[in-house]
Phi, psi and omega in degrees: 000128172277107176269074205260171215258342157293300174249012161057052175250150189235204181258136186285156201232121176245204167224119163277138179255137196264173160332299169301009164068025188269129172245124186228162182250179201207186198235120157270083162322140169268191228196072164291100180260106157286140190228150158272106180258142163260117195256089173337330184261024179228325165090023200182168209236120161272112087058064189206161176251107186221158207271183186263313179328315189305269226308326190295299196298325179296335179308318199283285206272301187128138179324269212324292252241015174250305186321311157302309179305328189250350187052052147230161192244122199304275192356295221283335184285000000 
């Protein structure tokens, strides 16, 4: 299952809607990348399946402090 492993968001159930108002449903994807973040306060390259919205916020704050922000824990990953 595409997942992601900090904020566990996965793919969502929509509707395509035709010209005709006819509604059948379909699946809204995330957009899942796994990447190696390297986290200075671990001294090591972490491993994770993160959505690109993750990877942008991680760039900005730093893993350890978005991991906090979500109540997970980098160790354990």
């Amino acid at each position: 299952m595409a997942k992601s492993d900090i904020t566990g968001k996965r793919k969502k159930t929509a509707n395509n809607v035709s010209h005709s108002n006819i509604k059948t449903k379909r699946w809204q994807n995330v957009n899942i990348q796994t990447r190696r973040i390297w986290v200075p306060e671990f001294n090591r390259f972490i491993s994770m399946k993160l959505t690109t919205r993750d990877i942008r916020t991680i760039d900005k704050i730093g893993a350890v402090a978005y991991a906090k922000r979500h109540n997970v824990n980098l160790q354990k990953l």
